[in-house]
C-alpha positions as protocol buffer text, in pm:
chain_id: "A"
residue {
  index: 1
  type: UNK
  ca { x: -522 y: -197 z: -1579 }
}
residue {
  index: 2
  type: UNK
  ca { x: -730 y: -282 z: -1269 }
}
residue {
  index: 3
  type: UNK
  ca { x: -572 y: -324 z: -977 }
}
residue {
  index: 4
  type: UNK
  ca { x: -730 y: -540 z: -641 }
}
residue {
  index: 5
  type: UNK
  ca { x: -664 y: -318 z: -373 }
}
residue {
  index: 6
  type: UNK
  ca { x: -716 y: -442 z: 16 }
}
residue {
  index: 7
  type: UNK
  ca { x: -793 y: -221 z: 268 }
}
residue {
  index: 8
  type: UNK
  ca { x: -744 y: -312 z: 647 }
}
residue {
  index: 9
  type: UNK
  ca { x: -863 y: -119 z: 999 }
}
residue {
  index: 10
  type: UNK
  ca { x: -1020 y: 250 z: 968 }
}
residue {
  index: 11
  type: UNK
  ca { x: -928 y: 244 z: 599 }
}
residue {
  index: 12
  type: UNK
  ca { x: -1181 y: -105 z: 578 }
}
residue {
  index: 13
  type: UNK
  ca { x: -1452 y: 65 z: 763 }
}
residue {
  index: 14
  type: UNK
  ca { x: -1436 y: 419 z: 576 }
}
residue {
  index: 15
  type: UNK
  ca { x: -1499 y: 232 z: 247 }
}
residue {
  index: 16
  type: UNK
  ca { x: -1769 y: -18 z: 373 }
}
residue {
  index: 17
  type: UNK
  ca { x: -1520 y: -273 z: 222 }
}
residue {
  index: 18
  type: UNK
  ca { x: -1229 y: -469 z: 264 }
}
residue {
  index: 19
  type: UNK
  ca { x: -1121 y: -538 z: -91 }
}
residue {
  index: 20
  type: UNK
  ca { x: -1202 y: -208 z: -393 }
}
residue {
  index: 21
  type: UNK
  ca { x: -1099 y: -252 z: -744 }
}
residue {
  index: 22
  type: UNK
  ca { x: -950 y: 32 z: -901 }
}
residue {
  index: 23
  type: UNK
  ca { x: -810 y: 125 z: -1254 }
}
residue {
  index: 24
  type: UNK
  ca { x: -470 y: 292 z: -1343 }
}
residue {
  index: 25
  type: UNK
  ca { x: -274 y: 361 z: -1630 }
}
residue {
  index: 26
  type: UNK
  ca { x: -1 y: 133 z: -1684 }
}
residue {
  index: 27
  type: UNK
  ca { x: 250 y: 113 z: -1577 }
}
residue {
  index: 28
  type: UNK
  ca { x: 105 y: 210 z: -1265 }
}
residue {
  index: 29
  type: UNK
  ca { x: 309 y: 334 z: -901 }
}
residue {
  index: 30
  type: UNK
  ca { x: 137 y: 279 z: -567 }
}
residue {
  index: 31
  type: UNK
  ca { x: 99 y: 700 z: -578 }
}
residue {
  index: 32
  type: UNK
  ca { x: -130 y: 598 z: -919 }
}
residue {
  index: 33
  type: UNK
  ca { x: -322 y: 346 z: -715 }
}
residue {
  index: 34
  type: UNK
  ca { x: -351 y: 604 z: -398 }
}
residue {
  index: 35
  type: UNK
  ca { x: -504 y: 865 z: -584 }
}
residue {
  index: 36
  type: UNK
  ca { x: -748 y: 631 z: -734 }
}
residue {
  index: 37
  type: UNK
  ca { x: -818 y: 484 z: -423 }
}
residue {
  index: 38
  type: UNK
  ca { x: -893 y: 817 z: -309 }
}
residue {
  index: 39
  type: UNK
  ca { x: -1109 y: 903 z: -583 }
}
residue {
  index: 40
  type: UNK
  ca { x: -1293 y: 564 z: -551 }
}
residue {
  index: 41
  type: UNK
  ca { x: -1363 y: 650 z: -191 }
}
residue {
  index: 42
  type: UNK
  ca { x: -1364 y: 968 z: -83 }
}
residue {
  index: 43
  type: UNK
  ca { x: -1448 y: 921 z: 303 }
}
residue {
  index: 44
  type: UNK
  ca { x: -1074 y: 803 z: 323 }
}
residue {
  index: 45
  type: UNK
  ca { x: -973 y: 1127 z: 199 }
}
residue {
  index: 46
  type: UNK
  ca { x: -876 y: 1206 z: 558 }
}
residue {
  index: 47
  type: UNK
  ca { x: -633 y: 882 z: 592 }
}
residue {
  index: 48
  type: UNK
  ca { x: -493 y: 899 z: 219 }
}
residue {
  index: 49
  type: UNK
  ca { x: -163 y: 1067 z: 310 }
}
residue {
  index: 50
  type: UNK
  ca { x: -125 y: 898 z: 604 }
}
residue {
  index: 51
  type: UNK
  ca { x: -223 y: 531 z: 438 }
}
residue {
  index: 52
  type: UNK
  ca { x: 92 y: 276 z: 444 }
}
residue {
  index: 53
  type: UNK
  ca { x: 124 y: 66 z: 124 }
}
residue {
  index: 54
  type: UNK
  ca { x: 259 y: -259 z: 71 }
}
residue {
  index: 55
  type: UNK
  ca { x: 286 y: -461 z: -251 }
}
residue {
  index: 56
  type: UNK
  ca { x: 235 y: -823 z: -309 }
}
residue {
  index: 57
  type: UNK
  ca { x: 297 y: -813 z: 152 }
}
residue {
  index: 58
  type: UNK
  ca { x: 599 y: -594 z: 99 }
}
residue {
  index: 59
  type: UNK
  ca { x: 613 y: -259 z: 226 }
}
residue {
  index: 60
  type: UNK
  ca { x: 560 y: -17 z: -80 }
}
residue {
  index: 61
  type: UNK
  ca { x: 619 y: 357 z: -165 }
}
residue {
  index: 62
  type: UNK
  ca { x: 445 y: 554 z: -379 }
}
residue {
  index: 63
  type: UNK
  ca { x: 706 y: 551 z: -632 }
}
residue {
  index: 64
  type: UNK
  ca { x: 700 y: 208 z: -671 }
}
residue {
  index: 65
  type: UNK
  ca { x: 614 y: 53 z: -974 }
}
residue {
  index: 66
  type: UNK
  ca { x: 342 y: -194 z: -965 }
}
residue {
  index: 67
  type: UNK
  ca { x: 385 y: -540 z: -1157 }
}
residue {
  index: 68
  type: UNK
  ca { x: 132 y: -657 z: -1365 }
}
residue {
  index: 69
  type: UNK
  ca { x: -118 y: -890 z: -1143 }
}
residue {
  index: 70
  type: UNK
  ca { x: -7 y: -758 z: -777 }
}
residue {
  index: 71
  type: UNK
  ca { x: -243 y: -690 z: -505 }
}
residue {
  index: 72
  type: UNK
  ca { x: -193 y: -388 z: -346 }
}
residue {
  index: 73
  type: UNK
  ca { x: -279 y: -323 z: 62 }
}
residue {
  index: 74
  type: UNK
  ca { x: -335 y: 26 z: 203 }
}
residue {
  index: 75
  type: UNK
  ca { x: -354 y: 50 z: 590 }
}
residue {
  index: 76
  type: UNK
  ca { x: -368 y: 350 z: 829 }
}
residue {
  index: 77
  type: UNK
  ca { x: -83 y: 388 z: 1109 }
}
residue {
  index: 78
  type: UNK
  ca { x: -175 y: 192 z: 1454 }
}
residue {
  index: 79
  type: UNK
  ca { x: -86 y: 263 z: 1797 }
}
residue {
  index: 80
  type: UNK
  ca { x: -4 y: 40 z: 2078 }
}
residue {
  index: 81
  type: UNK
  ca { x: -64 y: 114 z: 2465 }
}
């Protein structure tokens, strides 16, 4: 299945995009969608582990199960000062 996946901040400019398309097996888990993320784009290799996820806007884990027709967002850590 193909999968819209938005990336935001550092993540956004190490691809050169904002929004990648990537496919999966399904069912698919937000790991699946990671490592094809990461495979899509390998400049974020640095960020990958560090990338939070969040499903359809809710926070997501790798485990998670994607449903059918989400969006997924990955986005690196920030820091405040």
């Amino acid at each position: 299945m193909t999968i819209k996946v938005r990336l935001f901040a550092r993540a956004r400019d190490l691809a050169g995009a904002d929004c990648v398309e990537v496919c999966v097996d399904a069912p698919a888990t937000v790991g699946d969608v990671r490592k094809a993320l990461l495979d899509h784009c390998p400049k974020l290799a640095p960020l990958g582990p560090h990338l939070f996820a969040a499903v359809n806007s809710s926070y997501a884990d790798d485990l998670d199960v994607i449903p059918v027709g989400s969006e997924v967002a990955f986005f690196p850590p920030v820091s405040g000062g």
